[in-house]
C-alpha positions as CSV (number, residue, x, y, z in Angstrom):
1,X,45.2,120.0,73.8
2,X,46.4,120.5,77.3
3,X,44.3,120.7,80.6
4,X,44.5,124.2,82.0
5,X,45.9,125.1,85.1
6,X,43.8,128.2,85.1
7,X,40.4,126.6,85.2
8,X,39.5,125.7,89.1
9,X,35.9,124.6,88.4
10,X,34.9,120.9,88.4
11,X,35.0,119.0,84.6
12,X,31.4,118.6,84.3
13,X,31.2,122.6,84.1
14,X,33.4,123.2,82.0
15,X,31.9,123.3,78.0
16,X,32.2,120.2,76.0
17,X,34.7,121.3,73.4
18,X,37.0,122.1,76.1
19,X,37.5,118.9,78.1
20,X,40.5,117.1,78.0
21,X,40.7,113.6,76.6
22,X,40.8,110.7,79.5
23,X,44.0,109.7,78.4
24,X,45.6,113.1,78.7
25,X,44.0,113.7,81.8
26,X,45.1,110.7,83.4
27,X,48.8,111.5,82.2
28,X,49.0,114.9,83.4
29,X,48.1,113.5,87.0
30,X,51.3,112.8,89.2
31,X,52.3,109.4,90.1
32,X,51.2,107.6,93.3
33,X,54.2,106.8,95.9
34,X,55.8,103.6,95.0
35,X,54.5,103.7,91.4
36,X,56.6,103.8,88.7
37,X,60.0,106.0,88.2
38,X,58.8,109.3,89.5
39,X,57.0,107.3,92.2
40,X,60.1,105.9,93.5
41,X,62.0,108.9,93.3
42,X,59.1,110.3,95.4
43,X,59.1,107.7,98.2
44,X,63.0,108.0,98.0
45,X,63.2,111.8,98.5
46,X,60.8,112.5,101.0
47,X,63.0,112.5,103.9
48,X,64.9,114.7,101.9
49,X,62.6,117.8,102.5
50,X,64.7,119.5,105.1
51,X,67.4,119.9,103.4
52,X,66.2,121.6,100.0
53,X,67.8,124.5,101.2
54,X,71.3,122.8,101.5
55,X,70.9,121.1,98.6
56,X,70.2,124.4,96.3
57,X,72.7,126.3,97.7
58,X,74.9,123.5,96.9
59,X,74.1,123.4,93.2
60,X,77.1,125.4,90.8
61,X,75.6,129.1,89.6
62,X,74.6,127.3,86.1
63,X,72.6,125.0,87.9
64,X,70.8,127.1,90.5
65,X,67.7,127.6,88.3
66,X,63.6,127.3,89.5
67,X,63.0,123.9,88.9
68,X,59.5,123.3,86.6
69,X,57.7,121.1,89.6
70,X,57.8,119.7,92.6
71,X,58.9,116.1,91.6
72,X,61.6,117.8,88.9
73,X,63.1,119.3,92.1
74,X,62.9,116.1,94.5
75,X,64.5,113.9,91.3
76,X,67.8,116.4,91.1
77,X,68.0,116.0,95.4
78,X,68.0,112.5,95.0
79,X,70.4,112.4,92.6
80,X,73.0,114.9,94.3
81,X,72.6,112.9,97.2
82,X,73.2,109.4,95.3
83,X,76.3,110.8,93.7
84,X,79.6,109.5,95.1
85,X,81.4,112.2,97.0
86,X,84.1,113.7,95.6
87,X,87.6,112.1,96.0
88,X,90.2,113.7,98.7
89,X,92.9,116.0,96.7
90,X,96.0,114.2,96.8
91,X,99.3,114.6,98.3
92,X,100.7,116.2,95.2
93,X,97.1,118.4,94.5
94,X,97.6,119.9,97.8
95,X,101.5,120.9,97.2
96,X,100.4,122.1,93.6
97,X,97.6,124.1,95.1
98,X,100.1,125.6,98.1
99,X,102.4,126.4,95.1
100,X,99.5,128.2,93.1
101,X,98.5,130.7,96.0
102,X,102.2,131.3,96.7
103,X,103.4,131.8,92.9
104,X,99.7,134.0,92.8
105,X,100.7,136.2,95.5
106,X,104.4,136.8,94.7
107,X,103.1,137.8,91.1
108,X,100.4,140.6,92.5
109,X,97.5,138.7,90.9
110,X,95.9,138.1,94.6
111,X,94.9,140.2,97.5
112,X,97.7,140.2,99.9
113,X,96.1,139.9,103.4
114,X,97.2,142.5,106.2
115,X,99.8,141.9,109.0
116,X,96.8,142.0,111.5
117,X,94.3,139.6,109.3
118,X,97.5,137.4,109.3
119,X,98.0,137.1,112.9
120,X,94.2,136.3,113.4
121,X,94.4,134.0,111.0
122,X,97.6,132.3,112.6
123,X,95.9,132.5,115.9
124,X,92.8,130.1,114.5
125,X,94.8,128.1,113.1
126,X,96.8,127.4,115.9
127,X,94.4,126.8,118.3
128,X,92.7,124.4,116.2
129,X,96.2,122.6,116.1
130,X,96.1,122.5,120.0
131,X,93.0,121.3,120.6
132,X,93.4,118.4,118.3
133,X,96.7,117.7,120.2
134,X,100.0,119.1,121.7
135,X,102.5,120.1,119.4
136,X,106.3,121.6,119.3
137,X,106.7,125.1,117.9
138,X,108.8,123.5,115.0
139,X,105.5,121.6,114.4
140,X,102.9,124.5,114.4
141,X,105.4,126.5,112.6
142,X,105.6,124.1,109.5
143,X,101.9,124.1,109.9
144,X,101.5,127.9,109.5
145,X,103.9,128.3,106.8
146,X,102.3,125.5,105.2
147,X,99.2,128.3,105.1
148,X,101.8,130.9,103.6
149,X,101.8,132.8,106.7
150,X,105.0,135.1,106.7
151,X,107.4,133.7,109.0
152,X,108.1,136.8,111.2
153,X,103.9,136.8,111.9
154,X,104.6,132.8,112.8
155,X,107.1,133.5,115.1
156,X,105.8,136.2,117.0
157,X,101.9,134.2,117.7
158,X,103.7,131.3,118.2
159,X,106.2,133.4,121.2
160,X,102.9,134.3,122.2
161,X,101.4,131.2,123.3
162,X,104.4,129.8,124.1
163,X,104.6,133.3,126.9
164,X,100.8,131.8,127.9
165,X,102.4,128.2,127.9
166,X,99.9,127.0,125.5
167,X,103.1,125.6,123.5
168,X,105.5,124.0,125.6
169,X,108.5,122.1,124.3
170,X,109.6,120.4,127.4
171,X,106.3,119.7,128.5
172,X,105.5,118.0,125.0
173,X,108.8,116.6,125.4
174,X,108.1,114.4,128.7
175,X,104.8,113.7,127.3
176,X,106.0,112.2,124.4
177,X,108.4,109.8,126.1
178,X,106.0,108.4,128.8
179,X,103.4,107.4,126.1
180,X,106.0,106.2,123.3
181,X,107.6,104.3,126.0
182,X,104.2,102.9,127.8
183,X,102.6,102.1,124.2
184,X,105.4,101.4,121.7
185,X,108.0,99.9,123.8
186,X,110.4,102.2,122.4
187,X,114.1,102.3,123.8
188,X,115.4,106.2,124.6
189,X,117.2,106.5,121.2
190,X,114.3,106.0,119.1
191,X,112.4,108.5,120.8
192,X,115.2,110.2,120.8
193,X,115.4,110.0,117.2
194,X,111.5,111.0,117.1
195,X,112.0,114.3,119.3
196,X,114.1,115.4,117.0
197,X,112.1,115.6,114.3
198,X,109.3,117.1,115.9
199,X,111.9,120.0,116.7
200,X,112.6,119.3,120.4
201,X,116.5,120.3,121.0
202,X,118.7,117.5,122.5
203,X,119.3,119.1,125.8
204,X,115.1,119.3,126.6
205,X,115.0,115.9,124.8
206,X,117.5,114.5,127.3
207,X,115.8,115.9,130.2
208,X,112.8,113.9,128.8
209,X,114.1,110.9,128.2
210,X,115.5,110.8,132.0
211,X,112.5,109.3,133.2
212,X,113.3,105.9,131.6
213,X,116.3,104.4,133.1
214,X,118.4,101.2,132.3
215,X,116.7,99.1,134.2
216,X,112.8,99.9,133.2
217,X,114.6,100.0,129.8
218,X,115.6,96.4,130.1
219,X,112.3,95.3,131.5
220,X,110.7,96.7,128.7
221,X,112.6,94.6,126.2
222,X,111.8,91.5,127.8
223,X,108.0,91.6,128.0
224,X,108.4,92.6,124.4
225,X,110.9,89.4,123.6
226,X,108.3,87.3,126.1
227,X,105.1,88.3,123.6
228,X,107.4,87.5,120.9
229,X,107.8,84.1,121.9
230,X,104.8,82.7,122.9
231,X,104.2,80.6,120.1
232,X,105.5,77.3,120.2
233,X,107.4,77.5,116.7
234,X,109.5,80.0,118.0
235,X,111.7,77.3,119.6
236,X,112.2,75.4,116.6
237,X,115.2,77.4,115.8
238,X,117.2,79.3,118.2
239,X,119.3,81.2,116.0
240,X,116.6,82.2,113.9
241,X,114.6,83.0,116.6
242,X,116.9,85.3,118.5
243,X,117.9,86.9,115.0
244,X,113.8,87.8,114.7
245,X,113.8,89.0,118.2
246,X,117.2,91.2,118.1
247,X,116.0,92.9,114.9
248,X,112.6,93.8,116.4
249,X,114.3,95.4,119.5
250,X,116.9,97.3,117.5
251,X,113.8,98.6,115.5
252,X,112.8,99.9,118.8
253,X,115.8,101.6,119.5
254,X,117.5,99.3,121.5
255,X,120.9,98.6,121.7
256,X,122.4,95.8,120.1
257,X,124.4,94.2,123.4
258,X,121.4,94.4,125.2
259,X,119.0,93.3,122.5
260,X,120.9,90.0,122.3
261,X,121.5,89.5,125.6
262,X,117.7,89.9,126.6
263,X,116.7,87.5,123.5
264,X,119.0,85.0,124.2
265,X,118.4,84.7,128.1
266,X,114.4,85.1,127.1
267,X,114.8,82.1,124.7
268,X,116.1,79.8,127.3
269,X,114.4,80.6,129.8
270,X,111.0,79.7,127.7
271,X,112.7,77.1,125.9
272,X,115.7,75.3,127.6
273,X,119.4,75.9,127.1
274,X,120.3,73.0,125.5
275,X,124.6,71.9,125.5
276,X,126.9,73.6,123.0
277,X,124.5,76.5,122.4
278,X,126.5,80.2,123.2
């Protein structure tokens, strides 16, 4: 027999054939904190209280049902919370996905947004670009066709901030240099090289890359080949060394007369020209 929930009186009123057995009794109350399972999950979830809200909304329509008590509801929290989070679609998910809303709305089977809810849509999403970072038109372009925003609606919000000179080429362009140069040590053709595949044309590349003449070039390389050879073991070998350190500069961009010619004089200077060496 079960105790009532309907009865609100004390025990000792109630008539003799209708009291519960101890043991019943006892196992229909709940569970201190920090006894036993549903105690745990208890002491676990309490914090939890706040975001009950969150937490149902969050459940899948099957899911969303009135949960039978209080501790039912705090053990399915818990253990939406616990669960890992859900893994990051892949590279491949996310071109597979692109391709499924663009073969959906060639075939008619999704609502085709308006010219005007398209050009809103390419204004949030550029802005968001920009505030993350400064970006070529090329590069916010990609990024709205990426979306599946019809090119003629990229072009024209993208002419637009460009008219309010929130997208700048040339100003991205001598940005671009300074830091590459300051951070990477890079040489002007592999920023060059970078520029142009950001989108950046070679005439407002080459008005960029003016900043950086031969000489800072040069200068550059050497504190580069200077780190390079602090350690001792480095003069163990000169050819081997100066092989290493010509490679690393011509990853950099650098020319290859002037990549030797800096490692070499670099190498003696730190360690000593010794007789018959070029």
């Amino acid at each position: 027999m079960s105790v009532s929930n309907e009865f609100q009186g004390d025990l000792e009123d109630m008539p003799e054939w209708a009291r519960p057995d101890p043991a019943e009794l006892e196992a229909s109350q709940p569970a201190k904190p920090g006894t036993g399972e549903a105690g745990a999950r208890k002491a676990s979830s309490d914090t939890l209280a706040p975001t009950n809200r969150r937490i149902i909304a969050s459940l899948p329509a099957q899911e969303k049902k009135k949960p039978e008590s209080v501790d039912e509801l705090r053990a399915a929290m818990y253990e939406i919370l616990s669960a890992p989070a859900p893994a990051a679609p892949t590279k491949k998910e996310r071109k597979d996905a692109r391709e499924a809303r663009r073969a959906a709305r060639e075939s008619g089977e999704t609502d085709e947004l308006s010219d005007d809810q398209w050009r809103e849509k390419a204004r949030g999403i550029l802005l968001r670009q920009l505030t993350a970072s400064d970006k070529t038109a090329k590069q916010l372009k990609d990024k709205l066709l990426d979306k599946d925003c019809p090119e003629e609606i990229a072009d024209e919000v993208i002419e637009l901030y460009a008219e309010i000179n929130l997208v700048d080429d040339e100003r991205f362009a001598k940005t671009w240099v300074a830091a590459r140069a300051r951070s990477r040590g890079l040489a002007r053709g592999a920023i060059k090289r970078e520029l142009r595949t950001k989108g950046v044309d070679d005439e407002t590349a080459a008005e960029a890359l003016e900043q950086i003449d031969d000489e800072a070039e040069e200068q550059r390389a050497r504190e580069l080949v200077r780190v390079k050879l602090r350690p001792e073991s480095m003069g163990a070998d000169r050819d081997r060394a100066l092989r290493r350190l010509v490679g690393m500069l011509g990853r950099k961009g650098y020319n290859g007369g002037m990549a030797f010619k800096v490692a070499r004089e670099e190498w003696d200077e730190r360690f000593g020209r010794h007789e018959g060496q070029y």
